[in-house]
DSSP file (Angstrom, degrees, kcal/mol; ACC not computed):
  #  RESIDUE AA STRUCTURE BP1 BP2  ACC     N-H-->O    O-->H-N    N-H-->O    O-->H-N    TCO  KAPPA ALPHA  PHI   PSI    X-CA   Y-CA   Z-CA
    1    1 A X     >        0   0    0      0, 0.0     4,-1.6     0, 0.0     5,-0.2   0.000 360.0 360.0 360.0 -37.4  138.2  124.6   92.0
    2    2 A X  H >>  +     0   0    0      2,-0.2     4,-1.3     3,-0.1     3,-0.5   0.967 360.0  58.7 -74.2 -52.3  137.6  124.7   87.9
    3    3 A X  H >> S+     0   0    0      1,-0.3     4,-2.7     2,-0.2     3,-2.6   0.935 112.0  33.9 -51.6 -82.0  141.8  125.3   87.8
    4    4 A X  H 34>S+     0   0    0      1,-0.2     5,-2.3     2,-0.2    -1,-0.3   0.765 112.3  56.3 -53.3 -23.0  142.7  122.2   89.4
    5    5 A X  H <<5S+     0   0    0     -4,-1.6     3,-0.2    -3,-0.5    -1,-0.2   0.680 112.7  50.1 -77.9 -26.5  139.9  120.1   88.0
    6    6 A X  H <<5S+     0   0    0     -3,-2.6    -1,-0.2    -4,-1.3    -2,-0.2   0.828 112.2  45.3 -76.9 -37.3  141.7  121.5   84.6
    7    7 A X  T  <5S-     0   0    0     -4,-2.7    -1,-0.2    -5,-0.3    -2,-0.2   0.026 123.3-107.7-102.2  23.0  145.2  120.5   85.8
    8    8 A X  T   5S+     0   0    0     -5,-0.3     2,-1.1    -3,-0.2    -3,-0.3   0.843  79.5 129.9  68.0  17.3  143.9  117.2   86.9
    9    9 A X      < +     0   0    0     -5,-2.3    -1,-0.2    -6,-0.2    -2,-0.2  -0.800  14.7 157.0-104.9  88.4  144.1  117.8   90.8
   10   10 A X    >>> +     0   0    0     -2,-1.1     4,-2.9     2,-0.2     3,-1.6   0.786  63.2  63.7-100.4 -22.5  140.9  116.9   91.9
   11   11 A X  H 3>5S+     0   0    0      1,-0.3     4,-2.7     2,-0.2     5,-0.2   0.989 114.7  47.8 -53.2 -39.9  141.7  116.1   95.9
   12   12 A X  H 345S+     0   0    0      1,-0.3    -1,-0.3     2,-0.2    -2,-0.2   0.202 108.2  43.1-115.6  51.6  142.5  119.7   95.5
   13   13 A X  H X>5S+     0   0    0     -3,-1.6     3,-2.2    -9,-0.1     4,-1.5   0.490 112.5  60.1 -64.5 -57.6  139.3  120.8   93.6
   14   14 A X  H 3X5S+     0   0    0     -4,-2.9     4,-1.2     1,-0.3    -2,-0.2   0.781 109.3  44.0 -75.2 -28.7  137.6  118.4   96.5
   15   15 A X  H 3<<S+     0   0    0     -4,-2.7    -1,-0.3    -5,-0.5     4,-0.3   0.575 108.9  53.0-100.6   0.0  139.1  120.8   99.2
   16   16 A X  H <> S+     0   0    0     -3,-2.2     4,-0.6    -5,-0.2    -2,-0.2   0.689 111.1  46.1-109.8  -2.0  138.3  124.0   97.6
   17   17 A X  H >X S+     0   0    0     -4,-1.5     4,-3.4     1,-0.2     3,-2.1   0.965 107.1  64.6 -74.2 -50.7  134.3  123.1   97.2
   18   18 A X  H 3< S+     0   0    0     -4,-1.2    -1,-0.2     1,-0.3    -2,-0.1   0.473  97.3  45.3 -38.6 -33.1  134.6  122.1  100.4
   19   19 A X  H 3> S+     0   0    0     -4,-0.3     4,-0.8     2,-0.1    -1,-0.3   0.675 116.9  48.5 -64.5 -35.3  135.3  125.3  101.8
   20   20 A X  H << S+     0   0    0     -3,-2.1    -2,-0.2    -4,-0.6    -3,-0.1   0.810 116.8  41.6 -69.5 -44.8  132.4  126.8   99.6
   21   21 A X  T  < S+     0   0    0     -4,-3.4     3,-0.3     1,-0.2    -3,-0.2   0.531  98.8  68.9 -84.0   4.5  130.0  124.0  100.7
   22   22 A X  T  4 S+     0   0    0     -5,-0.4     2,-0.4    -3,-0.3    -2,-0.2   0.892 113.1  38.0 -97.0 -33.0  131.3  124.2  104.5
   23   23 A X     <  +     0   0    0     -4,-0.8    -1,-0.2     1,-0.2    -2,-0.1  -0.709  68.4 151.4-102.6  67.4  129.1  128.2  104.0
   24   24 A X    >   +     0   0    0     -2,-0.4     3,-2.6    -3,-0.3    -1,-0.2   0.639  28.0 113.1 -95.3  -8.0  126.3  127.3  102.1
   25   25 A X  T 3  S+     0   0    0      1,-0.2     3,-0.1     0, 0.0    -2,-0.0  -0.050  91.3  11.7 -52.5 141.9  123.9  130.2  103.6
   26   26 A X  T 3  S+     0   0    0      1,-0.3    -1,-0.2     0, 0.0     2,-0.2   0.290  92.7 124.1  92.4 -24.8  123.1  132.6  100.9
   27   27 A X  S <  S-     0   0    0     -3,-2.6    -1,-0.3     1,-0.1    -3,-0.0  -0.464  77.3-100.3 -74.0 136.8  124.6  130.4   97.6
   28   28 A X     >  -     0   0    0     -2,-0.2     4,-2.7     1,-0.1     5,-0.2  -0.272  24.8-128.1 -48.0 142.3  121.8  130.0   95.2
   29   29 A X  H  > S+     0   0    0      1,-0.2     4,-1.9     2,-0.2    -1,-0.1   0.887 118.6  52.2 -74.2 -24.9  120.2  126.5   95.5
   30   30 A X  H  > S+     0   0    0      2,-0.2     4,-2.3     3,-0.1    -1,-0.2   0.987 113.3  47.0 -79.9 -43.0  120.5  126.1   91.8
   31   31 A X  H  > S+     0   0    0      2,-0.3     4,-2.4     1,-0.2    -2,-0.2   0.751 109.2  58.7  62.5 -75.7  124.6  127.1   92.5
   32   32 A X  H  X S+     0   0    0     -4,-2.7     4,-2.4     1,-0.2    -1,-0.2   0.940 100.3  52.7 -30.5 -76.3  124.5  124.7   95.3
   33   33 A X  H  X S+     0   0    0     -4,-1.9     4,-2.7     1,-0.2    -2,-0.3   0.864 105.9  52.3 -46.2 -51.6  123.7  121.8   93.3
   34   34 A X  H  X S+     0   0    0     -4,-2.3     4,-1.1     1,-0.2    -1,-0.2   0.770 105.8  49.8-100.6   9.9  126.2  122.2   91.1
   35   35 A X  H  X S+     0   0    0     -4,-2.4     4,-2.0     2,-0.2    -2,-0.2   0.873 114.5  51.7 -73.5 -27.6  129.0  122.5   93.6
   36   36 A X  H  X S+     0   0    0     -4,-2.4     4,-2.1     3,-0.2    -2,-0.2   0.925 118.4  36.6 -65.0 -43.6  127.5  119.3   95.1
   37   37 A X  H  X S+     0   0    0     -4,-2.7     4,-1.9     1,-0.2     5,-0.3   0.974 109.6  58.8 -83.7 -56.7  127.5  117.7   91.8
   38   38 A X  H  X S+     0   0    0     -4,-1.1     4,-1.9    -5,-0.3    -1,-0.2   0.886 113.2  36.1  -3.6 -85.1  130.4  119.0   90.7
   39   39 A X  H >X>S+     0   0    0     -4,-2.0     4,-1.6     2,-0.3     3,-1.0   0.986 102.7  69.3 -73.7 -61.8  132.8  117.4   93.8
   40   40 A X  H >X5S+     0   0    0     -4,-2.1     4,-3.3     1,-0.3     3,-1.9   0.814 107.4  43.9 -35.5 -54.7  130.7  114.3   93.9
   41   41 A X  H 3<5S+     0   0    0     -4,-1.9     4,-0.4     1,-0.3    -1,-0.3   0.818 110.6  49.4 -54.5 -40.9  132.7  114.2   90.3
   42   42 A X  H X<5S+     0   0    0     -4,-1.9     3,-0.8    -3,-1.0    -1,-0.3   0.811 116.4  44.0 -34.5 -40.8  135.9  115.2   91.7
   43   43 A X  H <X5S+     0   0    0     -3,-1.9     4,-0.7    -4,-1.6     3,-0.4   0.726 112.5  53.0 -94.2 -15.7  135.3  112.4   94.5
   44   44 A X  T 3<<S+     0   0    0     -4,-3.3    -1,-0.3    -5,-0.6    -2,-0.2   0.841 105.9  49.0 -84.9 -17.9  134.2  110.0   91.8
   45   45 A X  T <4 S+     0   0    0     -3,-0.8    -1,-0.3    -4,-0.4    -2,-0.2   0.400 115.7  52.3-107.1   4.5  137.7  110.6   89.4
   46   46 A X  T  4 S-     0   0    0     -3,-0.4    -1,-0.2    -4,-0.3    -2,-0.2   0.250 117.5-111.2 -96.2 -31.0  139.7  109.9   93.2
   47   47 A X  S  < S+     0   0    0     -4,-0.7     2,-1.2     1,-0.1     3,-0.2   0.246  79.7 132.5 106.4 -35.1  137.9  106.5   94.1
   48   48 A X    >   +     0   0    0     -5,-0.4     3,-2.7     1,-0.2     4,-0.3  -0.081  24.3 160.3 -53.7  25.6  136.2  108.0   96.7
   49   49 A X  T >>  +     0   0    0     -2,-1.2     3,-4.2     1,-0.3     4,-0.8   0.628  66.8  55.5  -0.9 -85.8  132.6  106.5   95.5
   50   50 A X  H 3> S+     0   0    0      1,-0.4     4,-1.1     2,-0.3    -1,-0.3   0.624 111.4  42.4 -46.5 -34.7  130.7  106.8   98.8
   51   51 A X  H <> S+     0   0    0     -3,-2.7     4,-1.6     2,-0.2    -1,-0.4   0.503 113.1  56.8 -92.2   2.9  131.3  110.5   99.1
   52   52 A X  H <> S+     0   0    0     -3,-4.2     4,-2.0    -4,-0.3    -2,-0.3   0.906 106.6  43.1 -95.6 -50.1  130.6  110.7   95.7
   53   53 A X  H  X S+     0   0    0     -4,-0.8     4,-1.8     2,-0.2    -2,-0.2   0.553 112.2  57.2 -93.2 -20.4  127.3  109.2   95.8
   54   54 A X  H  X S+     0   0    0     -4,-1.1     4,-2.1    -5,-0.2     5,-0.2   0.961 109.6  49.3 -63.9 -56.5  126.4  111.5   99.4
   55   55 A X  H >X S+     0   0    0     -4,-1.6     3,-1.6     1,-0.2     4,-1.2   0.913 112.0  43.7 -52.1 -59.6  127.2  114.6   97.3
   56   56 A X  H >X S+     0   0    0     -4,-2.0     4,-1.6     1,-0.2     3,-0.9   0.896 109.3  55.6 -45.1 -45.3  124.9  113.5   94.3
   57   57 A X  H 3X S+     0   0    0     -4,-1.8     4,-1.7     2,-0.2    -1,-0.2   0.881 112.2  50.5 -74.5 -21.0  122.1  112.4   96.9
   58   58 A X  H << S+     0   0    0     -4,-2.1    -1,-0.2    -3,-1.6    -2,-0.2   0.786 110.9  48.2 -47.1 -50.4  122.7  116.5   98.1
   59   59 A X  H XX S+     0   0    0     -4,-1.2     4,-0.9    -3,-0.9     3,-0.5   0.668 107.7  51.3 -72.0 -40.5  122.3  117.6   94.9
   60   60 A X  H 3< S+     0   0    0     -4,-1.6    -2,-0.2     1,-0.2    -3,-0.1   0.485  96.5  66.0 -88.1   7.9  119.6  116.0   94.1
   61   61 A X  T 3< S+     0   0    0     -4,-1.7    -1,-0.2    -5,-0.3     3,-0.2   0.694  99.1  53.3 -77.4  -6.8  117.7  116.9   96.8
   62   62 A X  T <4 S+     0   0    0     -3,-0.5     2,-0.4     1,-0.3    -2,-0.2   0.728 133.3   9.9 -63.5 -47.0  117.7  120.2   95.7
   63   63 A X  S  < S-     0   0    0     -4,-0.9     3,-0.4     1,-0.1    -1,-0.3  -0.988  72.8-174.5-132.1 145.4  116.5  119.2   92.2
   64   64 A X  S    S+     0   0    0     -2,-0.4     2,-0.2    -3,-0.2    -1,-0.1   0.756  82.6  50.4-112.3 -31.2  115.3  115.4   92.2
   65   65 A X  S    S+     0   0    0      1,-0.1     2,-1.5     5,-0.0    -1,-0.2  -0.332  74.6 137.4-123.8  50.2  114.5  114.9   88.5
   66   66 A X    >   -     0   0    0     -3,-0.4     3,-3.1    -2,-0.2     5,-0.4  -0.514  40.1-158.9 -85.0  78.7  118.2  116.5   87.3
   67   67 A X  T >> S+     0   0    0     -2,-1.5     4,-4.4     1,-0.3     3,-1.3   0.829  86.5  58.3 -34.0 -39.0  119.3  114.0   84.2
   68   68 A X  H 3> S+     0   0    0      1,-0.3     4,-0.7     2,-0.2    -1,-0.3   0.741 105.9  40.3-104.5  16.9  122.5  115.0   84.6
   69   69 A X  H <4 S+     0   0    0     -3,-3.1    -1,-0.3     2,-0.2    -2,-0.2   0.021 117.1  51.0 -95.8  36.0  123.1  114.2   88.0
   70   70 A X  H <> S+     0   0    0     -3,-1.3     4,-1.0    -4,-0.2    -2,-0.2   0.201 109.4  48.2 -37.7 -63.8  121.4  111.3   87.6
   71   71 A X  H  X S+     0   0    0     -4,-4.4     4,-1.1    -5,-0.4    32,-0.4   0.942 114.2  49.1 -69.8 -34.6  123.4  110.3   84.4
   72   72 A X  H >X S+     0   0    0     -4,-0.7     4,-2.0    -5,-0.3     3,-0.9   0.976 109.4  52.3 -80.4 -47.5  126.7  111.0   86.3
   73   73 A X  H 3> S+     0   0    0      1,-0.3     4,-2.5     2,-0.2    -1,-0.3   0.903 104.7  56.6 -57.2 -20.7  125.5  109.0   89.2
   74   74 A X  H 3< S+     0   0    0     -4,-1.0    -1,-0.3     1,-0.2    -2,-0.2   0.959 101.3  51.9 -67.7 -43.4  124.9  106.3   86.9
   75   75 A X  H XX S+     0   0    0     -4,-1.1     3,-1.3    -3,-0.9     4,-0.8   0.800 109.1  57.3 -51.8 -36.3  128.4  106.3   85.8
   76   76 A X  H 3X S+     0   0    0     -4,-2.0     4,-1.5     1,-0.4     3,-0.3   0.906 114.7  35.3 -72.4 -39.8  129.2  106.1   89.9
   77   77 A X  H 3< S+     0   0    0     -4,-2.5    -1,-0.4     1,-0.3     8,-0.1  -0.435 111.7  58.3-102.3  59.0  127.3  103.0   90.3
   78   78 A X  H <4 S+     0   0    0     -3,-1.3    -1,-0.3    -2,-0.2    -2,-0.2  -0.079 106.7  47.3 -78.0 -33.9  128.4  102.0   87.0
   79   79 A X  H  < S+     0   0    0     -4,-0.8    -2,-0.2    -3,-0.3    -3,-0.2   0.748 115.7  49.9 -99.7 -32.2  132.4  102.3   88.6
   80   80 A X  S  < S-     0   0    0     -4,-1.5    -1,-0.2     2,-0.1    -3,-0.1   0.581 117.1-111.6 -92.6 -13.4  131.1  100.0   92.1
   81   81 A X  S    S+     0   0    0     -5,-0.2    -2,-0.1     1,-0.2     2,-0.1   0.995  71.8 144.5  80.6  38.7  129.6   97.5   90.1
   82   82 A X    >>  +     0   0    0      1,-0.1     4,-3.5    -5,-0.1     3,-1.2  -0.799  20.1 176.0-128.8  50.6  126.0   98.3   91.1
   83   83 A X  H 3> S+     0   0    0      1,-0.3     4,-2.3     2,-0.2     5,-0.2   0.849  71.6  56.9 -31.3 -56.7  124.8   97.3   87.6
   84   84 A X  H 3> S+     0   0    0      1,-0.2     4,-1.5     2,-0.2    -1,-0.3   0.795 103.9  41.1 -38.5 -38.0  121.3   98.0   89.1
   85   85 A X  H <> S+     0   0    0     -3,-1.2     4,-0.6     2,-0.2    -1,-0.2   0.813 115.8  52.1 -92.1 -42.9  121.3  101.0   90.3
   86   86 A X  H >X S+     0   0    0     -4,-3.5     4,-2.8     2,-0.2     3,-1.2   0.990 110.8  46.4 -59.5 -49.3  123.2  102.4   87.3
   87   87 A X  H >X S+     0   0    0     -4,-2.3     3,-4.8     1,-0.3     4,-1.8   0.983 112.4  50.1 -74.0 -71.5  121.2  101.1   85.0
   88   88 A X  H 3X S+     0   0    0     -4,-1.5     4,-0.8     1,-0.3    -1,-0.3   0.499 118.4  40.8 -36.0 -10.7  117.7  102.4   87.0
   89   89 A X  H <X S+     0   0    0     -3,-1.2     4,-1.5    -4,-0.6    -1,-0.3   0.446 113.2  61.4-137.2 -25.7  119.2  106.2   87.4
   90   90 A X  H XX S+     0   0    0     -3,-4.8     4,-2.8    -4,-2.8     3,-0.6   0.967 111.1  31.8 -53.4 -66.5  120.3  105.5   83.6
   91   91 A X  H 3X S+     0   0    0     -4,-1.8     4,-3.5     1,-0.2    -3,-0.1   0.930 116.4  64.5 -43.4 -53.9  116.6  104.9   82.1
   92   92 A X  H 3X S+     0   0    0     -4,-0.8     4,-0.6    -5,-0.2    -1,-0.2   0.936 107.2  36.5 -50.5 -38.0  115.6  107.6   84.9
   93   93 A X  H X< S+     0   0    0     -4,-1.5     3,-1.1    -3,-0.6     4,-0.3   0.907 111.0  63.8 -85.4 -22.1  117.9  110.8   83.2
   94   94 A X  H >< S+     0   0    0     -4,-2.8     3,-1.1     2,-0.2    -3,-0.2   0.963 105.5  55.1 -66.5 -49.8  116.9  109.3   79.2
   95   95 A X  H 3< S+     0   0    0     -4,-3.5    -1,-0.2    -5,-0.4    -2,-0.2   0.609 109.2  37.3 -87.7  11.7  113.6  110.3   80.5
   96   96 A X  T << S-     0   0    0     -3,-1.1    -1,-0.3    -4,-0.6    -2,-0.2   0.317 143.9  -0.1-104.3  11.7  114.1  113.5   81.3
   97   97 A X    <   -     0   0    0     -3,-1.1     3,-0.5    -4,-0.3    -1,-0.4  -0.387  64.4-156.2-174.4 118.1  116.4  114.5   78.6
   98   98 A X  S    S+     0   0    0      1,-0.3    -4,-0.1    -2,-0.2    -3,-0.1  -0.044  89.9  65.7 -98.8  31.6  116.8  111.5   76.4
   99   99 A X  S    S+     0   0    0     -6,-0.2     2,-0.6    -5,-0.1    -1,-0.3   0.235  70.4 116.0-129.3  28.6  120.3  113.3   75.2
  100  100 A X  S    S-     0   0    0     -3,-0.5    -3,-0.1    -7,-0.1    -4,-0.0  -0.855  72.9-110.0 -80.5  95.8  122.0  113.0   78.6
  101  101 A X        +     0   0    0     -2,-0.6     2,-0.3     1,-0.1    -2,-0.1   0.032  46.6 168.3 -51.9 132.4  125.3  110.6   78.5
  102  102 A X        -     0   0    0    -28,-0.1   -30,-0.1   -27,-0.0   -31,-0.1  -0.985  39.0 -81.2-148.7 148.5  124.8  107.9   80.1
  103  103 A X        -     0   0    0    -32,-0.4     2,-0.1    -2,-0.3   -28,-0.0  -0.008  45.1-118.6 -44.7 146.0  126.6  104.5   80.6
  104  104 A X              0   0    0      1,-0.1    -1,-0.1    -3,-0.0   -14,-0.0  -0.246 360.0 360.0 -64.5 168.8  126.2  101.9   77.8
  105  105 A X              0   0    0     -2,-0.1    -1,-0.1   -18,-0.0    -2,-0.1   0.330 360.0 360.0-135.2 360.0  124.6   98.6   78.9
């Protein structure tokens, strides 16, 4: 997945997590999280918003107060034009590591 995401081929980054996340018994939860976060970012550099924003909510159910899937999701609802929501999931990752990229406002 890190190879194509390197050669810019994220559909087929998005299809080799996807085999990894289709047999998640056994992956470390921390492991987990960042294959979910991970392809939500593949899905997010595709267009593919909505599946981008399932995987983050995946991912942070595993860890709920992770700035930087939080700051990437912010970027996602930054990208739909869900000024709110970016902005609210910005402020949330500055306050758990106020050096976490996050859109400008």
């Amino acid at each position: 997945a890190m190879t194509a995401i390197d050669q810019g081929n994220f559909q087929k980054a998005v299809e080799s997590l996807t085999k990894i996340l289709s047999a998640p018994d056994g992956i470390n939860p921390k492991n987990l999280m960042s294959a979910y976060n991970v392809r939500a970012l593949c899905y997010s550099q595709i267009n593919q918003y909505d599946k981008a924003l399932s995987d983050f909510e995946k991912a942070l159910a595993i860890e709920p107060n992770n700035a930087e899937i939080l700051g990437n999701r912010s970027f996602v609802y930054q990208a739909m034009g869900d000024i709110d929501k970016a902005k609210a999931d910005a402020k949330a990752a500055k306050r758990i590591d106020y050096k976490i990229k996050v859109p400008e406002f």
